[in-house]
The first five atom37 places (N, CA, C, CB, O) and aatype in JSON, in Angstrom:
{
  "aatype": [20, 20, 20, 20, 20, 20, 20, 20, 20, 20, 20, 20, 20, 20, 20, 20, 20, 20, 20, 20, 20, 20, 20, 20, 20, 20, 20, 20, 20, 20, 20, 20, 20, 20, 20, 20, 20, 20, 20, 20, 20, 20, 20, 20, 20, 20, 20, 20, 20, 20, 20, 20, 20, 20, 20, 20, 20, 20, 20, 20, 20, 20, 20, 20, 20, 20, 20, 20, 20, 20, 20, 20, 20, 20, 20, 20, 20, 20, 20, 20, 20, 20, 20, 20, 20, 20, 20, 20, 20, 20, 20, 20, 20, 20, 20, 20, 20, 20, 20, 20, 20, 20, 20, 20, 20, 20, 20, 20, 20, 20, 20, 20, 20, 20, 20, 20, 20, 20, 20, 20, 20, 20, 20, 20, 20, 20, 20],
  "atom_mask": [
    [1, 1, 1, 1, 1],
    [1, 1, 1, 1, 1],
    [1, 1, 1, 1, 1],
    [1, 1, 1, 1, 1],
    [1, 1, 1, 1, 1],
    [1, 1, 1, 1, 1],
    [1, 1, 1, 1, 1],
    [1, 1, 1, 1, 1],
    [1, 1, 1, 1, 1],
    [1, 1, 1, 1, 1],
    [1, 1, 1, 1, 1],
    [1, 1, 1, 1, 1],
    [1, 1, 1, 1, 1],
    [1, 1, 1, 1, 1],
    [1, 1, 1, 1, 1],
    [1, 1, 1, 1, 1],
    [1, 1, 1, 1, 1],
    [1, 1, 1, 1, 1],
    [1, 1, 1, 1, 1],
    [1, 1, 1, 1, 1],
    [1, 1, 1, 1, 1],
    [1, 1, 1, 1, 1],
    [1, 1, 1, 1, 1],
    [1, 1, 1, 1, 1],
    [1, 1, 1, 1, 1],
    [1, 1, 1, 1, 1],
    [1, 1, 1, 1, 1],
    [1, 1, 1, 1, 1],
    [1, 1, 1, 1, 1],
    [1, 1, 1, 1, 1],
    [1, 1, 1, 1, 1],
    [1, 1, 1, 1, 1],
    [1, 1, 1, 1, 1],
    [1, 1, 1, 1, 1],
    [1, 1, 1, 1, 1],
    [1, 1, 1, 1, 1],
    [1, 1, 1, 1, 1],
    [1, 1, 1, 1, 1],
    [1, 1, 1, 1, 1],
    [1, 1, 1, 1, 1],
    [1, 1, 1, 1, 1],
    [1, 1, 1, 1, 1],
    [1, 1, 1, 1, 1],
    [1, 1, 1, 1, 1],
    [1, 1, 1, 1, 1],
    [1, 1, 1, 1, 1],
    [1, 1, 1, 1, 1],
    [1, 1, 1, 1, 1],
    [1, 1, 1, 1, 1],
    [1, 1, 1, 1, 1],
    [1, 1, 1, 1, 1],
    [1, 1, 1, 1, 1],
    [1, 1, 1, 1, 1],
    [1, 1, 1, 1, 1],
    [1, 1, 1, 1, 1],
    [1, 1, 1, 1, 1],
    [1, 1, 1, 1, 1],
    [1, 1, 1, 1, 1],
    [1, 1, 1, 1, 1],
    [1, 1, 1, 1, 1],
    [1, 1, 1, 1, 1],
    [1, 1, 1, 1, 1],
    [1, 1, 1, 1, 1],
    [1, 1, 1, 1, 1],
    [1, 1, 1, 1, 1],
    [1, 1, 1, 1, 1],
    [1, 1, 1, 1, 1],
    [1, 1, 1, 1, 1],
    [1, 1, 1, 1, 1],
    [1, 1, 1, 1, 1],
    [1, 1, 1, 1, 1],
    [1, 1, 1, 1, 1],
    [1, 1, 1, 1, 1],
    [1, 1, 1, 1, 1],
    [1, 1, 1, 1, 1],
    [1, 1, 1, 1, 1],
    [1, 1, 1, 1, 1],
    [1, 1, 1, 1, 1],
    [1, 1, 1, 1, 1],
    [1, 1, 1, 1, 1],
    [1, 1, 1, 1, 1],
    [1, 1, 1, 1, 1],
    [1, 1, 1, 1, 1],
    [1, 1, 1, 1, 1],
    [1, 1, 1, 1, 1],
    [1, 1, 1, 1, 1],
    [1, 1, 1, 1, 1],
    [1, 1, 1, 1, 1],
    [1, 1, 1, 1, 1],
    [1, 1, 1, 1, 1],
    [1, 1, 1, 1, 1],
    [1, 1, 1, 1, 1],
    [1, 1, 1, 1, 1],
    [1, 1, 1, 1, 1],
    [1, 1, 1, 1, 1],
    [1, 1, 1, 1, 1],
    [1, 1, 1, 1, 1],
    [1, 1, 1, 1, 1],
    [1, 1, 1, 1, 1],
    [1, 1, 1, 1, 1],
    [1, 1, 1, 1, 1],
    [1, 1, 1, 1, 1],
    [1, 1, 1, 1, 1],
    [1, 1, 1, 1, 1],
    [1, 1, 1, 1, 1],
    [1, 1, 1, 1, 1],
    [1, 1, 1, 1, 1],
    [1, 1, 1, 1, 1],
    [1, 1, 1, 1, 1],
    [1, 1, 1, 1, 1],
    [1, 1, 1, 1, 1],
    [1, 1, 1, 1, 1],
    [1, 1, 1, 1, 1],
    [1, 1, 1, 1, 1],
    [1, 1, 1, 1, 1],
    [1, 1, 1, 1, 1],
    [1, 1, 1, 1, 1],
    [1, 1, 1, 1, 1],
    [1, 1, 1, 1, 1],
    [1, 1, 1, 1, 1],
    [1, 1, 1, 1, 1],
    [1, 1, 1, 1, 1],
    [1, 1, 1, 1, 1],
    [1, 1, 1, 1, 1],
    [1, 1, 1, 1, 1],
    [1, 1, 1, 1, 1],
    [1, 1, 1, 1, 1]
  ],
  "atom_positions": [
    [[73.94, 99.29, 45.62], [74.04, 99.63, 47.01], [74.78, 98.51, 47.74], [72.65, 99.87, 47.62], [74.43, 97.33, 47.63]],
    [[75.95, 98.97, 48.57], [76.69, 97.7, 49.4], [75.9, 97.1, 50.55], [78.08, 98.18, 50.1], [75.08, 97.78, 51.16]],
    [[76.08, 96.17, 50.76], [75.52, 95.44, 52.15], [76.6, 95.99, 53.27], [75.55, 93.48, 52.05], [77.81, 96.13, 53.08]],
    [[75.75, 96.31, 54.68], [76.66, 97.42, 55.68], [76.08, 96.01, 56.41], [76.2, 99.53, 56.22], [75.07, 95.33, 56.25]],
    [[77.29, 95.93, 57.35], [76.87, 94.61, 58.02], [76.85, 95.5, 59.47], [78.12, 93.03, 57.84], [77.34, 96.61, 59.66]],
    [[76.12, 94.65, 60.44], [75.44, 95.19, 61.3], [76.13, 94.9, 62.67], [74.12, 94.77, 61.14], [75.75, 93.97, 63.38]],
    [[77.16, 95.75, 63.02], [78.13, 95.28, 64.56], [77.15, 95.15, 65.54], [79.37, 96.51, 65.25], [76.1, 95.79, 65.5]],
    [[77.43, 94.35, 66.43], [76.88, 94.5, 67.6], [76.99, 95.01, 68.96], [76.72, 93.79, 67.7], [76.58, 94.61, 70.05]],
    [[77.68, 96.03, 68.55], [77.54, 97.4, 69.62], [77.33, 98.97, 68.94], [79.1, 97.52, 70.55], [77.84, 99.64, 68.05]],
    [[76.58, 99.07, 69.64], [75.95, 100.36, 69.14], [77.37, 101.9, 69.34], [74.22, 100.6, 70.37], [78.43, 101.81, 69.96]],
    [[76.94, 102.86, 68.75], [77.89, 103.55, 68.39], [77.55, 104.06, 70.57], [77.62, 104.8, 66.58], [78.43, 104.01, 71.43]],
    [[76.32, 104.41, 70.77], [76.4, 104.77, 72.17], [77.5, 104.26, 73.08], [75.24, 104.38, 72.73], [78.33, 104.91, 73.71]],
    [[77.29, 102.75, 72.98], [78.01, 101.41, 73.75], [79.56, 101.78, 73.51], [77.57, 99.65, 72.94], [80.03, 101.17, 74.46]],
    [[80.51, 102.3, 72.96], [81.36, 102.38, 72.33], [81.79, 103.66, 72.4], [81.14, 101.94, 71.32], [82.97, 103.96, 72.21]],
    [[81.03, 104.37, 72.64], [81.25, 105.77, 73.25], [81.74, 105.87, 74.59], [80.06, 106.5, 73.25], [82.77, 106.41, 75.0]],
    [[80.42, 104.99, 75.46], [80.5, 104.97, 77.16], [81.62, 104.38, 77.26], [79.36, 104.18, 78.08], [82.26, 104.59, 78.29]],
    [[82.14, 103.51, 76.28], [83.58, 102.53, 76.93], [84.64, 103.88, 76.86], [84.29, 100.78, 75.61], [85.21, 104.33, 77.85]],
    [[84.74, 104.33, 75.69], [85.98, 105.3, 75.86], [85.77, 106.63, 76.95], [86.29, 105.94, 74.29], [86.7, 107.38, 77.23]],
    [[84.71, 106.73, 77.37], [84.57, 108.04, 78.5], [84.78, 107.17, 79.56], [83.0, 109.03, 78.67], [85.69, 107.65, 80.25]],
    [[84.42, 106.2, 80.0], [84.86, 105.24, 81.22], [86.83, 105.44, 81.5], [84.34, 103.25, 80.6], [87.3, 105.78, 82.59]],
    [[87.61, 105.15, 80.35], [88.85, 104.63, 80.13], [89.17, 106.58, 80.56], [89.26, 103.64, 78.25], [89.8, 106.96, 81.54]],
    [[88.62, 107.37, 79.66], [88.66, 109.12, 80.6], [88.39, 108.95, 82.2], [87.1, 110.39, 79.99], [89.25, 108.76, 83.07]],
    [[87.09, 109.07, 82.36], [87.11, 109.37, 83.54], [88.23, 108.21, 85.03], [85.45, 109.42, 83.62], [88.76, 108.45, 86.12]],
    [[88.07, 107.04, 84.17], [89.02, 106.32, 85.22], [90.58, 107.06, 85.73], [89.37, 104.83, 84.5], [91.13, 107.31, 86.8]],
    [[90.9, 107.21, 84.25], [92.53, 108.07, 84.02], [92.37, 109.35, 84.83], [92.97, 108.62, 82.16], [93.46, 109.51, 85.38]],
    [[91.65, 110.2, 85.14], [91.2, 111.08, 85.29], [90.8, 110.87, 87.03], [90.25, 111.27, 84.18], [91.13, 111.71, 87.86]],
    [[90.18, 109.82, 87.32], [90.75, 109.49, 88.97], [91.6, 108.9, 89.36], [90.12, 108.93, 89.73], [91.62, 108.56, 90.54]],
    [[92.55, 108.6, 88.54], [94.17, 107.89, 89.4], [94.84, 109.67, 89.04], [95.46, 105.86, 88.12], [95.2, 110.19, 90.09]],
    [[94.94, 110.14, 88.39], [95.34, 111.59, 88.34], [95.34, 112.2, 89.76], [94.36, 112.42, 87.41], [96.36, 112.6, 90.32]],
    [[94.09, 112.24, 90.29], [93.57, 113.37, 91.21], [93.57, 112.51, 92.9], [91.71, 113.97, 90.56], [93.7, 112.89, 94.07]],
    [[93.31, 111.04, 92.14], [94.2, 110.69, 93.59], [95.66, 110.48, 94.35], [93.9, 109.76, 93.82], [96.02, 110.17, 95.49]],
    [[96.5, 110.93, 92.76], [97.91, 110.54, 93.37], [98.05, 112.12, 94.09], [99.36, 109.99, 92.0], [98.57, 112.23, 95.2]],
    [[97.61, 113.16, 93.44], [97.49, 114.68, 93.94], [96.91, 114.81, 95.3], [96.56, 115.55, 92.99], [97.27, 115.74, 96.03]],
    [[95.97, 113.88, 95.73], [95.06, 113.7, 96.98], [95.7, 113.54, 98.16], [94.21, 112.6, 96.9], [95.38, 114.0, 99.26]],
    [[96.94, 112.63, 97.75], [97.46, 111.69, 98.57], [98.64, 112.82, 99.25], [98.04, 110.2, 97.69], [99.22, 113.77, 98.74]],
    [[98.68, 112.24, 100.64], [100.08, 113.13, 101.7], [100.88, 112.32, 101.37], [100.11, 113.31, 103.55], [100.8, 111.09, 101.29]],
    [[102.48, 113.71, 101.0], [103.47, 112.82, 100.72], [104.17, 112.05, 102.22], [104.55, 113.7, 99.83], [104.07, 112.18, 103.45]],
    [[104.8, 111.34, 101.37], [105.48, 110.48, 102.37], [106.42, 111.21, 103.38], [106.29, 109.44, 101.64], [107.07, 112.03, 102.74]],
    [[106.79, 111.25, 104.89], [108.05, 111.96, 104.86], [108.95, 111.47, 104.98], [108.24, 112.73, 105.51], [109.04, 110.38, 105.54]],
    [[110.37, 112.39, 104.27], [111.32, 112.36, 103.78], [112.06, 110.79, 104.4], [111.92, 113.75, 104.03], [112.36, 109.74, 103.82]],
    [[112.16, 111.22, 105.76], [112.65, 110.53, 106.82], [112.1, 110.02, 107.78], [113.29, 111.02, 107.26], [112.02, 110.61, 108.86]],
    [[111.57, 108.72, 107.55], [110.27, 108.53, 108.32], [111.18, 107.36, 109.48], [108.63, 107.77, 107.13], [110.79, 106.85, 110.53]],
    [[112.55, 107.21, 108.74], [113.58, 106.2, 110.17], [113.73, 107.5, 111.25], [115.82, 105.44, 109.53], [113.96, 107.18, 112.42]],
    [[113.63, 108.71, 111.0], [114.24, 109.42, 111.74], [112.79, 109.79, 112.81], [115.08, 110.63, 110.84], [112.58, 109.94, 114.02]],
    [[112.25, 109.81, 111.91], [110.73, 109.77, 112.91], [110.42, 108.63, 113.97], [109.41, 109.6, 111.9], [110.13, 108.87, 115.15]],
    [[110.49, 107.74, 113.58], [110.94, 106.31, 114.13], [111.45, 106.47, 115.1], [111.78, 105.5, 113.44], [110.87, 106.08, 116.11]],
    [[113.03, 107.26, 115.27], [113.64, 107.03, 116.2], [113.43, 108.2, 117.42], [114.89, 106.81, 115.69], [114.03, 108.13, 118.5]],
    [[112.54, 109.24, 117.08], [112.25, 110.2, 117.92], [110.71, 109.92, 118.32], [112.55, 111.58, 117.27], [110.33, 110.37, 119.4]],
    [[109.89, 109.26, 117.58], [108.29, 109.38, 117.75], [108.14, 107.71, 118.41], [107.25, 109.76, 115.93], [106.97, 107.48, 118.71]],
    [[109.07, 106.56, 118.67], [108.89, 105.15, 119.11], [108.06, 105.25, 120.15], [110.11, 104.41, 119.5], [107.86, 106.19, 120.92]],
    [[107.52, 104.03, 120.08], [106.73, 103.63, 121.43], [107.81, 102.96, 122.26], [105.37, 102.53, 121.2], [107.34, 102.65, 123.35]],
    [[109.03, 102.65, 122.14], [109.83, 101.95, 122.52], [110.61, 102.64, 123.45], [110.4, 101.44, 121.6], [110.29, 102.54, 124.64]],
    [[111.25, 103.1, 123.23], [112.83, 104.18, 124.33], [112.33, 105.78, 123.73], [115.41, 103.7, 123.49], [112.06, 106.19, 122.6]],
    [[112.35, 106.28, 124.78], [112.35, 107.76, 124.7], [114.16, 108.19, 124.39], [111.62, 108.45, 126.38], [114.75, 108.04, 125.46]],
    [[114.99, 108.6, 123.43], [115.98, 108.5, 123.4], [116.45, 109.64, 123.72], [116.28, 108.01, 122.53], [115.74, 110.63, 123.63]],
    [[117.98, 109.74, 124.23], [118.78, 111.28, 124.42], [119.52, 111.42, 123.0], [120.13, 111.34, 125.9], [120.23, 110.67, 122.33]],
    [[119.04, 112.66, 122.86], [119.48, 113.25, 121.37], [120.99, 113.05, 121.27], [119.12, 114.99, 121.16], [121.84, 113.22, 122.15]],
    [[121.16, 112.53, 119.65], [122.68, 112.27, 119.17], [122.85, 111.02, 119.91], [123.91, 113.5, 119.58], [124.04, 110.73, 120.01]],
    [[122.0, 110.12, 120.49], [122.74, 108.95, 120.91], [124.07, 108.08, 120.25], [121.78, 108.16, 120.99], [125.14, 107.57, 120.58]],
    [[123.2, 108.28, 119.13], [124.15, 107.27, 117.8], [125.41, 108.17, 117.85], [123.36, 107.22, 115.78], [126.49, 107.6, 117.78]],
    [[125.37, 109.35, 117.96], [126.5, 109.62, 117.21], [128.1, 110.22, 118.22], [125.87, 110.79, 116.09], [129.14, 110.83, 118.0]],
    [[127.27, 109.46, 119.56], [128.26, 109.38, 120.57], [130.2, 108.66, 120.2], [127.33, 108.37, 121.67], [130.54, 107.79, 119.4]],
    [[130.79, 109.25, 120.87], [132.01, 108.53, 120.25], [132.35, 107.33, 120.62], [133.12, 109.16, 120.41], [132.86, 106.55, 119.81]],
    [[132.11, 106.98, 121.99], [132.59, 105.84, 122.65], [131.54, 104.78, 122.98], [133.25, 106.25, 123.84], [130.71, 105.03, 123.85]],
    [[131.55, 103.37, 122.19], [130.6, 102.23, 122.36], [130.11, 102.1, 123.47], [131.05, 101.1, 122.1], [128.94, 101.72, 123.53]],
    [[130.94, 102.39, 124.81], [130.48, 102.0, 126.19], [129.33, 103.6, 126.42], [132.18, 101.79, 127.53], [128.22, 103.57, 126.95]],
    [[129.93, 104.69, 125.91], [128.62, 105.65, 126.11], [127.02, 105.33, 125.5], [129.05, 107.01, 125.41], [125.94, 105.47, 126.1]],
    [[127.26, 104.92, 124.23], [125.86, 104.92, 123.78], [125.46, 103.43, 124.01], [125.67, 105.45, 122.18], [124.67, 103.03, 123.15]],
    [[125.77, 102.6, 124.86], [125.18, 101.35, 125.29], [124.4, 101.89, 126.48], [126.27, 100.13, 125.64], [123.22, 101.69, 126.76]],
    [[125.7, 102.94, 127.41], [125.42, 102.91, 128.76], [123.66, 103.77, 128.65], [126.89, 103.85, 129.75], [122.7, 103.43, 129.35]],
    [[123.64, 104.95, 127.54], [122.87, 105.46, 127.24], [121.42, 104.88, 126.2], [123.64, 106.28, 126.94], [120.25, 105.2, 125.96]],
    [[121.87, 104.42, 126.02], [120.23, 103.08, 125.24], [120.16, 102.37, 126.63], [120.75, 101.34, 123.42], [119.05, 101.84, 126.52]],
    [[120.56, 102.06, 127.71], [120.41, 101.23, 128.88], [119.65, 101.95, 129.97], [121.76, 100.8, 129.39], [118.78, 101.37, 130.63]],
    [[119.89, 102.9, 130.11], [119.41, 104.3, 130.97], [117.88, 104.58, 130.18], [120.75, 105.92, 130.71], [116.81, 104.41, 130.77]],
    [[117.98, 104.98, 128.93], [116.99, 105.6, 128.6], [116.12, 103.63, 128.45], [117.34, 106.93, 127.03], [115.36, 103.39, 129.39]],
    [[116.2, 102.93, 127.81], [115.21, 101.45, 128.22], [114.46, 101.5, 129.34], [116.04, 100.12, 128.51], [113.25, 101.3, 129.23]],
    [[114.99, 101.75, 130.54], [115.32, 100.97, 131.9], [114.24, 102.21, 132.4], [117.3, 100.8, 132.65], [113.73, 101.98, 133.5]],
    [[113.93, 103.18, 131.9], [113.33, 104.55, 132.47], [112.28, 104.79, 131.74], [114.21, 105.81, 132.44], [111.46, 105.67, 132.01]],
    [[112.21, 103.78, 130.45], [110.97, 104.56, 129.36], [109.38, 104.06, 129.95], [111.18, 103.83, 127.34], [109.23, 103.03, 130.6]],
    [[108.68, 104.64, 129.74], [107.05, 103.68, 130.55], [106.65, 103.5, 129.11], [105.45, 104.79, 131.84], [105.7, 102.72, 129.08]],
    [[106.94, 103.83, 128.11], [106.46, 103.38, 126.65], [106.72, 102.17, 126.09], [106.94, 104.16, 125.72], [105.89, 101.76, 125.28]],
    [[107.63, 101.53, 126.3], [107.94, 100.01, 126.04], [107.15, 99.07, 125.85], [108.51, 99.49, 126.87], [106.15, 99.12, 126.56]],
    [[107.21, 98.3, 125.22], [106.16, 97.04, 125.31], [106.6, 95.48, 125.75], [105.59, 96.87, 123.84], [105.87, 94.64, 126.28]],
    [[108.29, 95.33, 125.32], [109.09, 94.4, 125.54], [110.27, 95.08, 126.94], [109.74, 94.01, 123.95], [110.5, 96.17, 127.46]],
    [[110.62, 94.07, 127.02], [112.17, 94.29, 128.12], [112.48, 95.25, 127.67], [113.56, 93.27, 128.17], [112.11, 95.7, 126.58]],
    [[113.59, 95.95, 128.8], [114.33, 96.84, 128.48], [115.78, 96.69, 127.5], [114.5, 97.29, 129.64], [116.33, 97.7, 127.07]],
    [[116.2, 95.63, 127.27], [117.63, 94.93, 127.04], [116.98, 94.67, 125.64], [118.24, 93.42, 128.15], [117.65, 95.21, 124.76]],
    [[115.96, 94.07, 125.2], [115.25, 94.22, 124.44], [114.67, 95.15, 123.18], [114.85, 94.07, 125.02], [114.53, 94.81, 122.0]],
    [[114.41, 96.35, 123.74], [113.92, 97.5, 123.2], [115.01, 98.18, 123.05], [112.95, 98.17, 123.9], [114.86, 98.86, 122.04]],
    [[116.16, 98.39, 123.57], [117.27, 98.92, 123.53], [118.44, 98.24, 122.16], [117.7, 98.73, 125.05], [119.19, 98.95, 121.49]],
    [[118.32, 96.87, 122.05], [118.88, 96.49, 121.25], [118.26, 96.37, 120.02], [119.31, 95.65, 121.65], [118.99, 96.48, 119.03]],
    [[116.88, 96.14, 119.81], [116.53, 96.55, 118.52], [116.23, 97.8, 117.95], [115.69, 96.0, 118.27], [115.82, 97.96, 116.8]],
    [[116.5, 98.94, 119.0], [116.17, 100.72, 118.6], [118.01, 100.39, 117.34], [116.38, 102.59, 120.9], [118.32, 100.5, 116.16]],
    [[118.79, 99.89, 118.91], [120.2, 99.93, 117.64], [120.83, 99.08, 116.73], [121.3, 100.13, 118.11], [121.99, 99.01, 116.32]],
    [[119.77, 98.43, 116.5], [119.75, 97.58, 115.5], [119.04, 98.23, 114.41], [119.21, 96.34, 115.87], [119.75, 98.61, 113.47]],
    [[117.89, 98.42, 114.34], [117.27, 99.51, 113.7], [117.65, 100.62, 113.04], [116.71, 99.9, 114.34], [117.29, 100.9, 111.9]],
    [[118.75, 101.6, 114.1], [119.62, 102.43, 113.44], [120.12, 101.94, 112.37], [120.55, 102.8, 114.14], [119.71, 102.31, 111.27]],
    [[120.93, 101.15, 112.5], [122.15, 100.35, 112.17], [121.34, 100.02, 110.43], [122.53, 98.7, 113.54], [121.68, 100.55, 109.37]],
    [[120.61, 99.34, 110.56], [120.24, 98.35, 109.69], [119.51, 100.21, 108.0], [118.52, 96.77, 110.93], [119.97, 100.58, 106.92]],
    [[118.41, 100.63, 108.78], [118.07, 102.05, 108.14], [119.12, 103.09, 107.78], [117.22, 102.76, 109.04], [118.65, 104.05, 107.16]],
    [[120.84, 103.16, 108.09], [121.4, 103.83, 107.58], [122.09, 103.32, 106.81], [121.8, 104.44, 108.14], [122.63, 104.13, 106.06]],
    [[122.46, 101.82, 106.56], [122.61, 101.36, 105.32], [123.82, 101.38, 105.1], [121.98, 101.95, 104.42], [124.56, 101.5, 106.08]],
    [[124.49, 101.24, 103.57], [125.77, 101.68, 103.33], [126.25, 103.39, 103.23], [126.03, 100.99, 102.09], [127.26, 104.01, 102.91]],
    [[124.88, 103.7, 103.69], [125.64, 105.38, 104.06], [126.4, 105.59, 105.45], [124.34, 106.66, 104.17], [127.05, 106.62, 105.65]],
    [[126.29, 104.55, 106.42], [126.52, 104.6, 107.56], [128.28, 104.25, 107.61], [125.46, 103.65, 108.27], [128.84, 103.15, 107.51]],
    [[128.99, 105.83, 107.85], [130.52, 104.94, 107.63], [131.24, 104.1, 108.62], [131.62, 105.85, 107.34], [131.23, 104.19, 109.85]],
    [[131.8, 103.35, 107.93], [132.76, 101.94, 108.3], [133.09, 102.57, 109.66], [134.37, 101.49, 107.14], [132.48, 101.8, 110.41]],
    [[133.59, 103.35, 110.33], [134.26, 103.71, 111.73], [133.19, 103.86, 112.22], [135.24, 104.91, 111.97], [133.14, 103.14, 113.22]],
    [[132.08, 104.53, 112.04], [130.83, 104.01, 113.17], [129.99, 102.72, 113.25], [129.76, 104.9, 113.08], [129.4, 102.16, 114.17]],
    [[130.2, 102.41, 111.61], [129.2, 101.08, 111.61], [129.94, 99.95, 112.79], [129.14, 100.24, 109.74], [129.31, 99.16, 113.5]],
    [[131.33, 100.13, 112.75], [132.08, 98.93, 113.6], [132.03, 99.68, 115.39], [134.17, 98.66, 112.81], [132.65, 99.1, 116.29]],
    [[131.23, 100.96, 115.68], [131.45, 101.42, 116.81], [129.96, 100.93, 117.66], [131.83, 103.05, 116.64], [129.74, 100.56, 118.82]],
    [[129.07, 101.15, 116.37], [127.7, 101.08, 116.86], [127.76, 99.36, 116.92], [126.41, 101.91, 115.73], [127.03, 99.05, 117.86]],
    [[128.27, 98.26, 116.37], [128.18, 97.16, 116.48], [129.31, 96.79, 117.94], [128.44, 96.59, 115.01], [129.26, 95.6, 118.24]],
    [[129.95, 97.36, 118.55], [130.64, 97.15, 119.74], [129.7, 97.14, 121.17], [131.69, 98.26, 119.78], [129.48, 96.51, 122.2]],
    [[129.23, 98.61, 120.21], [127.83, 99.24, 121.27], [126.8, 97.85, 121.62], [126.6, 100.69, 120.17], [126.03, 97.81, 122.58]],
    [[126.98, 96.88, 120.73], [125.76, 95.54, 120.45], [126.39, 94.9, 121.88], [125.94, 94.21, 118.57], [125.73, 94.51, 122.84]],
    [[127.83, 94.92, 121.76], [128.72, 93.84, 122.87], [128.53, 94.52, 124.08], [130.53, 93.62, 122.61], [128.29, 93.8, 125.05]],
    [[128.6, 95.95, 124.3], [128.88, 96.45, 125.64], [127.32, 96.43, 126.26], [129.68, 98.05, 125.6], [127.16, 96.02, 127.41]],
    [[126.04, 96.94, 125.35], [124.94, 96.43, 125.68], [124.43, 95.24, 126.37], [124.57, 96.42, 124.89], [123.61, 95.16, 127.28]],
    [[125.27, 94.1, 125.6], [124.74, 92.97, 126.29], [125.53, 92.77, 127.9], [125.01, 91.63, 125.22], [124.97, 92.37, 128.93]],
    [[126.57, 93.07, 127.79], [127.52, 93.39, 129.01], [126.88, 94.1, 130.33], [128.66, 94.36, 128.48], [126.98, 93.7, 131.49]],
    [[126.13, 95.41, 129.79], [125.9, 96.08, 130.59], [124.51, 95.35, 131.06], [125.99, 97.45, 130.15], [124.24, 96.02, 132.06]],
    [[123.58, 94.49, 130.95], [122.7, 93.91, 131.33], [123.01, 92.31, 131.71], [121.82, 94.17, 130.41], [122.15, 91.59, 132.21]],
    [[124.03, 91.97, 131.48], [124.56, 90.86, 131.98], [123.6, 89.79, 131.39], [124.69, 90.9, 133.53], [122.7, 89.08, 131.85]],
    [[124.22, 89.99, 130.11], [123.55, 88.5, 129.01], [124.97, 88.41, 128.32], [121.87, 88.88, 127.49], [125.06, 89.0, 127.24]],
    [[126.12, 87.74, 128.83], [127.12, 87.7, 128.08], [127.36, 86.49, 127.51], [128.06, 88.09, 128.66], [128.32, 86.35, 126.75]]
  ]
}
């Protein structure tokens, strides 16, 4: 007869570990399912849902730098949602744009919306 040497965990002990390693797997499963997805466009939410400037639709995609300054200046200067200055809140909404559209944002607006930076400061007289 062989000598059976004697582990020290029981076959129970060794059981519960592998149903633990189940049921754990088994709640990262059902919480990634749990979870609300993200949305899509949450800069675009940003720029309609801010506590900052209530904005006029298509601002950005105005043609002329002196319009969408004059228009981030108007809508600042009028918002009661703000928390900072108006000159302020206005320049980081289009900075913000700017920065969240990335290299998708093409070269003829990226250099229109950065003019928009100059006529902004102009139009509040921080030159």
């Amino acid at each position: 007869m062989a000598h059976v040497r004697k582990t020290t965990h029981s076959r129970k002990t060794a059981s519960r570990k592998t149903d633990r390693r189940k049921t754990s797997a088994r709640r990262s499963s059902t919480r990634k399912s749990s979870k609300r997805a993200a949305p899509k466009r949450w800069s675009q939410y940003v720029t309609k849902e801010s506590n900052a400037l209530d904005l006029k639709r298509g601002v950005f995609k105005l043609t002329s730098a002196k319009k969408i300054a004059a228009s981030l200046k108007r809508s600042a200067e009028h918002s009661s949602r703000r928390k900072t200055g108006a000159y302020r809140s206005a320049l980081s909404m289009l900075t913000f744009y700017i920065n969240r559209a990335g290299r998708t944002l093409p070269k003829t607006q990226r250099t229109r919306l950065e003019r928009a930076k100059v006529e902004l400061k102009r139009a509040f007289g921080r030159d």
